[in-house]
N, C-alpha and C positions, 0 to 999 in steps of 0.2 A: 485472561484479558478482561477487561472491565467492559459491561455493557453498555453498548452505546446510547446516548441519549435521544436519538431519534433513529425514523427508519431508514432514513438517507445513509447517514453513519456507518448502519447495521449492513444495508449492504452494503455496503463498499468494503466494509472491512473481512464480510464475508468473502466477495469477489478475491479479493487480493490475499486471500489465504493459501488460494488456488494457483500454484506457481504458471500454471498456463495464461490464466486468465490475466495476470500481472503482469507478465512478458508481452502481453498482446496488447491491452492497455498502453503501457509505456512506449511501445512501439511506436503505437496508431495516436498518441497524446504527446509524449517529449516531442522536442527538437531534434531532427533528427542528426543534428551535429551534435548532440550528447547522445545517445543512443550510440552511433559510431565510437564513441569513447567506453560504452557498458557493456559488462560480457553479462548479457540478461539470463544465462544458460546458469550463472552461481546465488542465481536470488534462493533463499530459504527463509523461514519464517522465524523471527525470533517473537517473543514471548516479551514484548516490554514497549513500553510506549514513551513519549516523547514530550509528552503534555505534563505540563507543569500542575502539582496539588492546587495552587492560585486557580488554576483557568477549570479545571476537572467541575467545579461549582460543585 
C-alpha cells in the first residue's frame, strides 16, 4: 500500500487494517440502518486502493 501523505491518513489506514478496530468504527460511525444490512464479521483486508493516479498527486 502506498504511504500516506499525511499523519491523519496514516492512521486511519493503520486503524482499519485491524479487522477489530474496523468493525467497531463502522458500528459506532455508519448508520445504523446500513450496519443491519452488513455482515461486519467478513471484512478482510485487500491490498489495493481506490484513488485514482489523477488525485494520488
Amino acid at each position: 500500500m502506498a504511504k500516506p501523505n499525511n499523519p491523519h491518513d496514516a492512521f486511519f489506514k493503520q486503524s482499519m487494517q485491524k479487522p477489530l478496530l474496523a468493525r467497531q468504527f463502522m458500528q459506532f460511525y455508519l448508520p445504523k440502518q446500513l450496519v443491519s444490512q452488513l455482515n461486519l464479521q467478513s471484512l478482510r483486508l485487500l491490498n489495493t486502493t481506490y484513488v485514482n493516479k489523477q488525485l494520488r498527486g
